[in-house]
C-alpha positions as CSV (number, residue, x, y, z in Angstrom):
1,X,172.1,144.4,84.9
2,X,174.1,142.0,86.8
3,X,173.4,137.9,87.4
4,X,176.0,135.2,87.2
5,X,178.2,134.5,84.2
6,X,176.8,131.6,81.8
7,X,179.4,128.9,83.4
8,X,178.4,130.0,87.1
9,X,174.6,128.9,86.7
10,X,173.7,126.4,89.2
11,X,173.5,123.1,87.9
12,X,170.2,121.7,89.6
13,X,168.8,118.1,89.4
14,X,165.0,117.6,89.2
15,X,163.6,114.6,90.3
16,X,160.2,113.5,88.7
17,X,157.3,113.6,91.3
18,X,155.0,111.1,91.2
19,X,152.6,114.0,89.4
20,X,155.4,114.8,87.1
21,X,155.7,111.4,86.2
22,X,152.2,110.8,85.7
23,X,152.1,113.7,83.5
24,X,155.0,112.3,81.3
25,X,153.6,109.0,81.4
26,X,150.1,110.1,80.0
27,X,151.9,112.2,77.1
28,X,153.8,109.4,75.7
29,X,150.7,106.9,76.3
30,X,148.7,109.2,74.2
31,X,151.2,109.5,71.4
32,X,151.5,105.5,71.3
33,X,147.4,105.2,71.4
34,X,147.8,108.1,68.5
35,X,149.5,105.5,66.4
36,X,147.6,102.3,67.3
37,X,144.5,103.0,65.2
38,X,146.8,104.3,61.8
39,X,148.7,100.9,62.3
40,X,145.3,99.1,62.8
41,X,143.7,100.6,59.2
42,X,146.7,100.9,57.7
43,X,146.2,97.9,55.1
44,X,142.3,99.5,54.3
45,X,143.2,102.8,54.0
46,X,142.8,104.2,50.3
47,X,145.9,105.6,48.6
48,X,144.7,109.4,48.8
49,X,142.7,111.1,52.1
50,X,141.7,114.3,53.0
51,X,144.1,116.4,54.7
52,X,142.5,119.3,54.8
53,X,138.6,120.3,55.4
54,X,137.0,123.4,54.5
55,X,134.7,125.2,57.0
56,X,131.6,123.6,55.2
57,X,133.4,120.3,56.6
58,X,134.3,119.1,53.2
59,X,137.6,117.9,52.0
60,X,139.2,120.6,50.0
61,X,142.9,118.5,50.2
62,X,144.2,115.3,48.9
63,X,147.2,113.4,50.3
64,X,148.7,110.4,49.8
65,X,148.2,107.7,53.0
66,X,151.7,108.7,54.4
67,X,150.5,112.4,55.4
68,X,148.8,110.4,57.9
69,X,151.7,109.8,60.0
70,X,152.5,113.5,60.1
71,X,150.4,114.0,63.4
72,X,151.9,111.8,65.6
73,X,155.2,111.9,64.2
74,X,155.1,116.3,65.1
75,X,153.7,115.3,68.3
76,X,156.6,112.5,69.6
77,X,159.1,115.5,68.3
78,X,157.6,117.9,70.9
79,X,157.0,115.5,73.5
80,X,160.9,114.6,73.1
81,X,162.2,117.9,72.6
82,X,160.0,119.6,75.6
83,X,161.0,116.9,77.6
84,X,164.7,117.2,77.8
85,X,164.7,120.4,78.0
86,X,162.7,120.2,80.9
87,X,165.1,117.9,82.4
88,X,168.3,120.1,82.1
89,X,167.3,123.6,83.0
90,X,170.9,124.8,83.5
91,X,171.7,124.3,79.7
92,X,169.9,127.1,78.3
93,X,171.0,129.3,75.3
94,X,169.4,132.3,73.8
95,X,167.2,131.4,71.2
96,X,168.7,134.6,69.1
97,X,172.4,132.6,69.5
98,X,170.5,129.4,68.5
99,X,169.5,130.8,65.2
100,X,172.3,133.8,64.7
101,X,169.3,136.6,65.7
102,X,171.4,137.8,67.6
């Protein structure tokens, strides 16, 4: 198979439409609106909550308050991580080279 060598990729600069930036813009407003209510309650929350519900919609899972933050904290990591690369195209590896698959 032939294409170009890894340092002849084009290097190509995306500018954010307005729909693109829109798109970002509602992503990292919903993780901040995400966090608003935990900071909110924080002070009234009991020490332990349910983290996990069975399919009877009872808690089958204790945690302590901080599991709480997990949510929003996976979120911003994806939002971040999805973002950049989105932003520099040109800079991709294989994902079997990433993680010595390959």
């Amino acid at each position: 198979m032939t294409g170009n060598a890894p340092n002849q990729r084009p290097v190509i600069s995306l500018g954010l439409s307005p729909v693109l930036l829109a798109v970002e813009l509602a992503g990292a407003i919903a993780i901040l609106v995400s966090i608003l209510p935990i900071v909110q309650f924080w002070a009234v929350l009991p020490d332990r909550i349910p983290i996990h519900f069975g399919l009877g919609g009872q808690p089958d899972a204790l945690g302590d308050k901080v599991m709480i933050w997990m949510l929003p904290a996976v979120a911003a990591i994806i939002f971040v991580v999805l973002t950049a690369v989105s932003r520099y195209p040109h800079n991709n590896i294989s994902w079997g080279e990433a993680f010595w698959f390959g």
